[in-house]
PLY file of the C-alpha trace (Angstrom):
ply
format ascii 1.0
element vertex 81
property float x
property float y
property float z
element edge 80
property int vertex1
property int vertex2
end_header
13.38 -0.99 23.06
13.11 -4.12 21.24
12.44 -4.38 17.68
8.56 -4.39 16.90
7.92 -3.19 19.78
6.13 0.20 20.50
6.11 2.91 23.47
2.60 4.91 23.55
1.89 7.90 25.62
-1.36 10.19 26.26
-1.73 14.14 26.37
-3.49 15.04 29.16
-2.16 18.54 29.00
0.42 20.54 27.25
0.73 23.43 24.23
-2.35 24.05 22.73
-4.02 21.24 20.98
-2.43 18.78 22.78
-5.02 17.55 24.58
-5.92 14.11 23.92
-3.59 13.02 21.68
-1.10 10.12 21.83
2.16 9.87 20.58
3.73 6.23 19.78
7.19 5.50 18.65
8.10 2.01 16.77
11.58 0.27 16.12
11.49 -2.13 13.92
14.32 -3.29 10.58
15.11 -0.66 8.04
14.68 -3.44 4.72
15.66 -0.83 2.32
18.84 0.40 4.14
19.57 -1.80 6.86
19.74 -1.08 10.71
16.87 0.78 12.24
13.84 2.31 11.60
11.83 4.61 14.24
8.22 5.70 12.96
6.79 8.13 14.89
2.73 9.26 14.98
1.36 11.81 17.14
-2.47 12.43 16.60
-5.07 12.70 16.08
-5.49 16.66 16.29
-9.17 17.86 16.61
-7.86 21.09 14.42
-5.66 21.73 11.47
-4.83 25.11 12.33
-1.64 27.08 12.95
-0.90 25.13 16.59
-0.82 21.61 14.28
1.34 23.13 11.49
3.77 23.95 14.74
3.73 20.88 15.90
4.18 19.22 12.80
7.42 21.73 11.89
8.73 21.09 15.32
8.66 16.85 14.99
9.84 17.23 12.09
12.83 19.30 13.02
13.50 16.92 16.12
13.61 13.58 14.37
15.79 15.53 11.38
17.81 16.49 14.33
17.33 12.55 16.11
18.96 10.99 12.56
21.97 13.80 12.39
22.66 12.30 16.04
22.70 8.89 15.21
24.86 8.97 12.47
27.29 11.11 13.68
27.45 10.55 17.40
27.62 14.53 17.70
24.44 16.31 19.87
22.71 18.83 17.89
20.49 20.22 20.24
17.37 21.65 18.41
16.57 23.88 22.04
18.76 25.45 24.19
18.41 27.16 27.24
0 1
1 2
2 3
3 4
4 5
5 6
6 7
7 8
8 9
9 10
10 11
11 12
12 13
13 14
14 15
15 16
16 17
17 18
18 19
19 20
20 21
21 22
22 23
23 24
24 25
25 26
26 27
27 28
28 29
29 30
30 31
31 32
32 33
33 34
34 35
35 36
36 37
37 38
38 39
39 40
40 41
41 42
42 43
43 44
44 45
45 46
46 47
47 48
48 49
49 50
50 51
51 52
52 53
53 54
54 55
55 56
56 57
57 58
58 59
59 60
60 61
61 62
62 63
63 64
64 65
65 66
66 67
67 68
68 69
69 70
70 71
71 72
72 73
73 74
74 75
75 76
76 77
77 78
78 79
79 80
């Protein structure tokens, strides 16, 4: 991906909730650090309820995971089989 530039993608299906959302990652410059920075939405949910606060736990976990790769070159797998 280039800088500034964006990849989208729409729920059709999936855990509950999903249904109809989109989620869209950015890269663009980190001005405060330097290098990259990826922002990440995925929304809108039609509930708040216990299936969002999962989701929201879960990304939250995967891009803590996503930054520990990145700067270390080590996998950290949040899932395993």
């Amino acid at each position: 991906m280039e800088s500034g530039k964006q990849v989208a993608l729409s729920c059709h299906e999936g855990p509950p909730g999903w249904a109809g959302t989109d989620l869209l990652f950015e890269l663009g410059p980190d001005e405060q650090q330097g290098g990259t920075l990826v922002q990440f939405r995925h929304g809108p949910f039609a509930d708040m309820d216990a299936g969002y606060a999962m989701v929201n736990t879960t990304w939250g976990q995967l891009m803590g995971t996503l930054k520990a790769f990145t700067e270390s070159g080590t996998p950290m797998p949040l899932f395993t089989a």
